[in-house]
SEZA-964489 format. One record per residue: residue in three letters; x, y, z of N, C-alpha, C in turn. Coordinates in steps of 0.001 Angstrom, whole numbers, padded with zeros to 6 digits, always signed. Example, Ala and Ser with C-alpha at 12.3 -4.5 7.8 and 13.67 -1.06 7.14 Angstrom:
BEGIN
Ala+013190-005690+007800+012300-004500+007800+013200-003300+007800 Ser+012850-002250+007080+013670-001060+007140+012900+000030+007870 
END
This chain:
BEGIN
Unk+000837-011830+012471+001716-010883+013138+002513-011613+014216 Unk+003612-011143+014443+004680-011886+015224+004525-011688+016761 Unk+003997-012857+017250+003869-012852+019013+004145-011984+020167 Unk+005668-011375+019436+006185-010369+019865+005841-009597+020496 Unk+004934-009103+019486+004620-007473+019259+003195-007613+020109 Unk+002671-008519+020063+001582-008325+021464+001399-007780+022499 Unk+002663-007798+023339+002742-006635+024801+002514-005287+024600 Unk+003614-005312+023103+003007-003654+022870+002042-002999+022755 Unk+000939-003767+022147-000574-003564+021465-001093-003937+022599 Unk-000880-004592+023214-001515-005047+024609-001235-003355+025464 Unk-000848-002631+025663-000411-001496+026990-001359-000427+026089 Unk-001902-000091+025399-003129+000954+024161-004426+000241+025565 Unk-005147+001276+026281-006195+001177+026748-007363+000735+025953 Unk-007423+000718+024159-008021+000141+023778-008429-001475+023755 Unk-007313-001931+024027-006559-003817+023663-006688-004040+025194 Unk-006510-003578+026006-005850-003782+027362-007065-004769+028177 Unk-007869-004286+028390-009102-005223+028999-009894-006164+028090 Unk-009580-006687+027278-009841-007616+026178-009500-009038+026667 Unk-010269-010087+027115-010494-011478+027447-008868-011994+026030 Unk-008037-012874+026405-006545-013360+026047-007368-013913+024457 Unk-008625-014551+024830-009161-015180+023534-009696-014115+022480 Unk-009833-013311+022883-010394-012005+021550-009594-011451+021573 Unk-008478-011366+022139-006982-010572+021865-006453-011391+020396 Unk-006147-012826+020869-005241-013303+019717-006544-013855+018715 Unk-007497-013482+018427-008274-013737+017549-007873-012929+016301 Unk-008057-011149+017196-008132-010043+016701-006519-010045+015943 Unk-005629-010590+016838-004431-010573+015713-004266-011645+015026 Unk-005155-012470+014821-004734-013656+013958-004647-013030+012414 Unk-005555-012013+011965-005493-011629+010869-005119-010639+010896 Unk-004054-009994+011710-003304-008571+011435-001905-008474+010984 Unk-001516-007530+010646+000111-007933+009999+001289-006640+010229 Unk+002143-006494+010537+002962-005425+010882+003460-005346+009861 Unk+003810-003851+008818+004459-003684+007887+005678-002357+008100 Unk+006715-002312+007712+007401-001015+007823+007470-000079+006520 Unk+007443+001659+006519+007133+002271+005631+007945+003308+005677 Unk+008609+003319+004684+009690+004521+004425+008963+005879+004837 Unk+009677+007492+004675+008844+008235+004901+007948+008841+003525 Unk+006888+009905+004328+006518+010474+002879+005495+009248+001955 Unk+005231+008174+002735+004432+006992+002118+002889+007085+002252 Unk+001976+007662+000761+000330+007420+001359+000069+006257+002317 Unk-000513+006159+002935-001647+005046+003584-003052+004578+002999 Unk-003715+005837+003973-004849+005962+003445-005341+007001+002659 Unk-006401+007123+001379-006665+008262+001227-008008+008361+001380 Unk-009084+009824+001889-010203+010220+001777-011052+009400+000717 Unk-012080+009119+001810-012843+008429+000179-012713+006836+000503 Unk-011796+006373+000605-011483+004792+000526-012481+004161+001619 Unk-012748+003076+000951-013273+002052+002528-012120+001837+003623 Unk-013177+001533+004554-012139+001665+005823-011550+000631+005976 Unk-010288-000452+005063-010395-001857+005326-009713-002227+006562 Unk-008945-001154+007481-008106-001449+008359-007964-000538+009523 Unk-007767-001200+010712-007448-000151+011717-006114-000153+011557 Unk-005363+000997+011904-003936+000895+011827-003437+001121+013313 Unk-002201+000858+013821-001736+000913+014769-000654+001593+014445 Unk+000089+002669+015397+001473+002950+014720+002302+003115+016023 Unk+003229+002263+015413+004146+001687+016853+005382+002535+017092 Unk+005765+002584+015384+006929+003511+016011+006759+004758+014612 Unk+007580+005966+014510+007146+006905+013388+006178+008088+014136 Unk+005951+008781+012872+004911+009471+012651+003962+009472+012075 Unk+002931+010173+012082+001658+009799+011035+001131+011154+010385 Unk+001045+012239+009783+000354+012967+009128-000885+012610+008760 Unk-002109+013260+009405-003792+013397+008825-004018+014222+008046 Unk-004260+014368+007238-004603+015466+006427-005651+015414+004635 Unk-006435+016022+004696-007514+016348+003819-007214+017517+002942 Unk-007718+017355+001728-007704+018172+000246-009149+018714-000186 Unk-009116+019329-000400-010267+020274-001089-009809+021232-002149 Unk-010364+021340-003357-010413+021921-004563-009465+022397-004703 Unk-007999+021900-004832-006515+022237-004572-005971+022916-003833 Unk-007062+022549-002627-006130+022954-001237-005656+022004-000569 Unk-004957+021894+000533-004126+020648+000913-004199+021244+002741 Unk-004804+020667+004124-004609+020994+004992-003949+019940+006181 Unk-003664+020096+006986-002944+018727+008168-003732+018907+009420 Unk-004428+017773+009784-005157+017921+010358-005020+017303+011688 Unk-003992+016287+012249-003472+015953+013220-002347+015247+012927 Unk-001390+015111+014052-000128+014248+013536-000469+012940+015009 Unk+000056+011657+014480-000502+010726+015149+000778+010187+015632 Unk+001365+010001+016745+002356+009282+017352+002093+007667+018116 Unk+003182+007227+018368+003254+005977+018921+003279+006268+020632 Unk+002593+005518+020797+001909+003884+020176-000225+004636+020469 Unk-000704+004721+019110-001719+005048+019501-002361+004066+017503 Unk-003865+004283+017420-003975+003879+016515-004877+005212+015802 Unk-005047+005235+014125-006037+005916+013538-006549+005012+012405 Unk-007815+005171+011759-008657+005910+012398-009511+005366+012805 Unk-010238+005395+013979-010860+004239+014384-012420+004695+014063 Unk-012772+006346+014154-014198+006057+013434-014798+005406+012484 Unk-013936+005541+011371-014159+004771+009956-014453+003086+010242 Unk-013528+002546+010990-013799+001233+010937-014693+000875+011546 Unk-014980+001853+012567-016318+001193+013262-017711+001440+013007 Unk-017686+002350+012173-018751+002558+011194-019152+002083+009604 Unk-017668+001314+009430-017822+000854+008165-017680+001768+007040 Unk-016887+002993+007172-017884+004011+006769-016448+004445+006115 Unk-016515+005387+005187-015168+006069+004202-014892+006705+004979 Unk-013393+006870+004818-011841+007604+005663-012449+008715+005399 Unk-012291+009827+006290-012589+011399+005783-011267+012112+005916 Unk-009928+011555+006010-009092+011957+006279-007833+011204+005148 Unk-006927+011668+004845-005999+010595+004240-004554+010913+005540 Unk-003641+009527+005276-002719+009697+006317-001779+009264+005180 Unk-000591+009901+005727+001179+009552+005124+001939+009452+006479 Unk+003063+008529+006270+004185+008822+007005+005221+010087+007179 Unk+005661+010552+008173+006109+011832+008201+007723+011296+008421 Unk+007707+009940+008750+009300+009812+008660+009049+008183+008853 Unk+010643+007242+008912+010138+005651+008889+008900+005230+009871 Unk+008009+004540+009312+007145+003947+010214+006973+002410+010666 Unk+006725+002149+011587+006151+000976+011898+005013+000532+012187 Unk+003651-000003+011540+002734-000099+011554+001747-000875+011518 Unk+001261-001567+012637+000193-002779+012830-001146-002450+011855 Unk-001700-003157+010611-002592-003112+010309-003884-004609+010400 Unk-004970-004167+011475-006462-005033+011651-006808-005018+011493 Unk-007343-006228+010331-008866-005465+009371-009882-005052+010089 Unk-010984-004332+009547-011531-003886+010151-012920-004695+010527 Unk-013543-005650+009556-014176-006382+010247-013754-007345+011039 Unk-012622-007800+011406-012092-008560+012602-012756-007348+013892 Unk-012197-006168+013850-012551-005315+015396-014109-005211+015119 Unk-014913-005113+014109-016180-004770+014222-016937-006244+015125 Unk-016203-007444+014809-016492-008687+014792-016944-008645+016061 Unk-015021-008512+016891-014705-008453+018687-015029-007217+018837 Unk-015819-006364+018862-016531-005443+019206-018072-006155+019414 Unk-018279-006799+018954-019427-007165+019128-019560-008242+020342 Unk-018517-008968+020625-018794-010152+021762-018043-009594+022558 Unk-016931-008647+022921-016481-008602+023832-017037-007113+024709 Unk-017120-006790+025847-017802-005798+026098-016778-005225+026667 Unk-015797-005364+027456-014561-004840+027817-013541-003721+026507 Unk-013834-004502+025510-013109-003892+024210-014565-002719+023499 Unk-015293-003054+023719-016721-001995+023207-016553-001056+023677 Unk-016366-000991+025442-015950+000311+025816-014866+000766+025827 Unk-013967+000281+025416-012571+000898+025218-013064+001324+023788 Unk-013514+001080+023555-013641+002089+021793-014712+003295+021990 Unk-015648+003242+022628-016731+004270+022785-015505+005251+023764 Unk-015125+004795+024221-013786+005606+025347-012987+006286+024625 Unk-012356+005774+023410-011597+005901+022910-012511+007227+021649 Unk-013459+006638+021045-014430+007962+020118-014632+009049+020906 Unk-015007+008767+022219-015323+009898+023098-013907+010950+023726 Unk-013055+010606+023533-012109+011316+023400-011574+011832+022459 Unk-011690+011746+021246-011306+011967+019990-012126+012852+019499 Unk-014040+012746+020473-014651+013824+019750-014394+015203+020492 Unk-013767+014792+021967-013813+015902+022757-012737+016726+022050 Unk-011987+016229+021321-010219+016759+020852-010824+017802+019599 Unk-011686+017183+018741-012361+017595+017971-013051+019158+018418 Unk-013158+019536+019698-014240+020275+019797-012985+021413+020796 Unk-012391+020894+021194-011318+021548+021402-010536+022113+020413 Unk-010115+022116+019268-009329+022206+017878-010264+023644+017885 Unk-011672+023186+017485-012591+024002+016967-012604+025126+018056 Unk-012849+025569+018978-012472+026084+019963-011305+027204+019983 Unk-010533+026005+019679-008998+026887+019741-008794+027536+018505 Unk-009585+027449+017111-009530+027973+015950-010514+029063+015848 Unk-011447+028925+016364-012855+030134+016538-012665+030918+017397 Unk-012234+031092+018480-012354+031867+019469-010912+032254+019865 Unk-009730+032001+018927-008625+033024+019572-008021+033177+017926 Unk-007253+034326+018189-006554+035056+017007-005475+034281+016855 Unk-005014+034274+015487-003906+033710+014946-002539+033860+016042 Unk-001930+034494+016825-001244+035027+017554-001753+034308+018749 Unk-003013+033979+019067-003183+033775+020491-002771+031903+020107 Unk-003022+031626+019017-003484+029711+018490-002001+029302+018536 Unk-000618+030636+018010+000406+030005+018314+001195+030367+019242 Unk+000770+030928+020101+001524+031208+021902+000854+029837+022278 Unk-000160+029396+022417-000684+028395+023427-000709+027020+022556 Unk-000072+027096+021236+000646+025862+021015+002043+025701+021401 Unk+002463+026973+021426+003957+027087+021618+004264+026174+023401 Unk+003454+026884+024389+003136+026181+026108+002635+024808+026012 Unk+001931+024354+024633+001729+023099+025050+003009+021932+024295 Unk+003591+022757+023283+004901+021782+022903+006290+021909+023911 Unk+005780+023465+024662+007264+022896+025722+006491+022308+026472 Unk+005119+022208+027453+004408+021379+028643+005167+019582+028122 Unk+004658+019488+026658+005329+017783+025844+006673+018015+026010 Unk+007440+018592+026097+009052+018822+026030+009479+018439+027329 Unk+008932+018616+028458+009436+018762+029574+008962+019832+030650 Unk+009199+021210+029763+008803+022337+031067+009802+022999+030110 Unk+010973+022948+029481+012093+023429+029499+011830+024639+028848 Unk+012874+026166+028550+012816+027012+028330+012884+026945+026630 Unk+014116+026034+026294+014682+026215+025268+013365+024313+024387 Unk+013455+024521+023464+012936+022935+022885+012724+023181+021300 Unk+012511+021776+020739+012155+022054+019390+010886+021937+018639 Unk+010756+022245+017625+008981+022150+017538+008672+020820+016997 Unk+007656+019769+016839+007665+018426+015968+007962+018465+014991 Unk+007680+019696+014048+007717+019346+012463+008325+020780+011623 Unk+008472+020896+010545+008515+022057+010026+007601+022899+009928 Unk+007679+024275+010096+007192+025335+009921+005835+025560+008527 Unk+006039+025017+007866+004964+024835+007132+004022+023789+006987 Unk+004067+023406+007935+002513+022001+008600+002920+022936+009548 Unk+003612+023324+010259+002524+023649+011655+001730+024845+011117 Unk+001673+025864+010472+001140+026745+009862-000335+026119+009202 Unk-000133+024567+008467-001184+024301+008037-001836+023657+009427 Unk-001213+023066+010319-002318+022494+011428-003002+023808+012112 Unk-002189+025099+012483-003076+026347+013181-003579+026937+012120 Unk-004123+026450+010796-005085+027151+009913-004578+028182+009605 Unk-003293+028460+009219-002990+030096+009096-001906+029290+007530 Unk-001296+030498+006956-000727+030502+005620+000897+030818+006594 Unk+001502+029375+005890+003079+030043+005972+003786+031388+006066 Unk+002814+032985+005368+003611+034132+005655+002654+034689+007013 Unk+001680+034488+007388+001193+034644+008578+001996+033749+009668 Unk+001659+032758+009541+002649+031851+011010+003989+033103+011227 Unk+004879+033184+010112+005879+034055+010109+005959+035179+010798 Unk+004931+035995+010570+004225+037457+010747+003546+036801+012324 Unk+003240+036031+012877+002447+035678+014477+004009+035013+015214 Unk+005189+034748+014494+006118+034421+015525+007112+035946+015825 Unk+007194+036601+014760+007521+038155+014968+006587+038787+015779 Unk+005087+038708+015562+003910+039081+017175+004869+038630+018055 Unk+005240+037551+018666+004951+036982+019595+006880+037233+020930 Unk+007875+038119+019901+008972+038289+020369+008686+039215+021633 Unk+007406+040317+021230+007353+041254+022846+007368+040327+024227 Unk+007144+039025+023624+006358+038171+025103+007219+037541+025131 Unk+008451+037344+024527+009789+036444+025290+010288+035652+024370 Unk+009420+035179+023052+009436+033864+021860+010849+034425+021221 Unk+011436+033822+021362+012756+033721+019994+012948+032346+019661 Unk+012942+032296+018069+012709+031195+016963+013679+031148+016012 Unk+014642+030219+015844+015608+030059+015233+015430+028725+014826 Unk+014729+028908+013531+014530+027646+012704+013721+026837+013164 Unk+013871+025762+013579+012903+025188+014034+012862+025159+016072 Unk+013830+025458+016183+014288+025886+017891+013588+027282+018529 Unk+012651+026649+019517+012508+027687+020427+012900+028279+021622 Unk+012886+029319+022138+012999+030222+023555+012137+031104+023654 Unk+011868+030220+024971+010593+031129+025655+011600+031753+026606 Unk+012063+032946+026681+012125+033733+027389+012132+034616+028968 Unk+010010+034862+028430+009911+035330+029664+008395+034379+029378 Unk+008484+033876+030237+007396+032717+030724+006210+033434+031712 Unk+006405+033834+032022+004718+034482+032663+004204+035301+031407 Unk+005168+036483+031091+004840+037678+029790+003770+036327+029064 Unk+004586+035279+028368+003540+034900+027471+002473+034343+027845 Unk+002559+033481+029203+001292+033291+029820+000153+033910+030040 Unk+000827+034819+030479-000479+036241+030429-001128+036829+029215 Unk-000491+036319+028045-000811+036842+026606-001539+035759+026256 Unk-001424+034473+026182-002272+033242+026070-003013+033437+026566 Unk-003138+032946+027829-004280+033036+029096-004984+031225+028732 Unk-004042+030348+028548-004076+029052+028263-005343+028815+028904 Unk-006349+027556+028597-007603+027479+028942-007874+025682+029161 Unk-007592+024955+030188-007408+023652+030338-008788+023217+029439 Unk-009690+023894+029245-010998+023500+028499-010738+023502+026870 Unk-009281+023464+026367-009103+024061+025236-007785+023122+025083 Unk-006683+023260+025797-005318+023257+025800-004741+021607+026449 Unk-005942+021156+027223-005290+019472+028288-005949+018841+027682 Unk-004876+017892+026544-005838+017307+025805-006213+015643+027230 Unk-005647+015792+028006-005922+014965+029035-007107+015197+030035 Unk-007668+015855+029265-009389+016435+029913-010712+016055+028809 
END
């Protein structure tokens, strides 16, 4: 991989406290590739041969069951997935595609199992790094069990303008049918919960939102930092 690209991979709290000598070890055998959109990666099932990094793009997670098809997180830059698998050695439980061009650092995975093992600075950046990923995990679950279809997309709606800025007006990440599959609901429900959601201020024009009246929906959420900051 090209020297370059080191600073970048270097600023990921994972890489960051890593001794200069288990840094360029770890990339001696890694390689940056670019990927049109709409491109498998990984699929469910596979050995884990690689950590991936994704520098620039999007990433779609998402899992199949008996011809169902669901999305299970979308992964932005600069972060990596999936890092349980590799550090367990253990099969992807997830498959990933590109959601538009990507750019993407791939490390095998016994190289990090390797420098996981001698470096202790990088050990806990990964237990740091699982331990946040399981808390996200338990939050999802949370936010899917304990509020109504209507409540899962008002308080996604506050946390894509909170990512937007604050602003009234913004757009959503993706189309309307993944976000429907990420809040567990069916494309004519999402539909039927953004018509709910006009008493409280929401007007939706395609993929463009307006929030309105901003307390009304606050008070209808009742947003829950134990649920909603994924920075907790």
């Amino acid at each position: 991989m090209p020297e370059a690209q080191y600073p970048e991979i270097r600023t990921l709290a994972l890489f960051s406290g890593m001794t200069d000598a288990h840094f360029e070890a770890l990339m001696r055998g890694a390689y940056v590739q670019n990927f049109p959109p709409q491109i498998d990666l990984i699929s469910e099932g596979e050995p884990s041969d690689f950590l991936h990094v994704v520098l620039s793009g999007s990433i779609d997670l998402y899992s199949e069951w008996n011809g169902r098809e669901t999305s299970m997180a979308t992964v932005l830059p600069i972060s990596t997935f999936i890092l349980a698998a590799t550090v367990r050695n253990a099969p992807y439980l997830m498959s990933a595609r590109t959601l538009e061009k990507s750019r993407i650092v791939l490390i095998p995975s016994q190289d990090v199992r390797a420098i996981f093992d001698v470096d202790g600075n990088f050990a806990r950046a990964i237990v740091g790094e699982l331990g946040q990923c399981y808390r996200a995990v338990i939050k999802a679950q949370k936010d899917l069990k304990l509020r109504s279809s209507l409540e899962r997309l008002a308080n996604y709606l506050l946390r894509q303008q909170k990512r937007a800025g604050g602003a009234a007006d913004f757009d959503l990440m993706f189309e309307k049918r993944r976000l429907a599959s990420v809040l567990g609901m069916t494309p004519e429900n999402l539909s039927r919960a953004f018509k709910g959601l006009q008493p409280y201020g929401v007007a939706v024009n395609g993929t463009h939102i307006s929030i309105r009246d901003q307390q009304d929906l606050e008070r209808f959420a009742r947003p829950n930092p134990l649920i909603d900051d994924h920075a907790i």
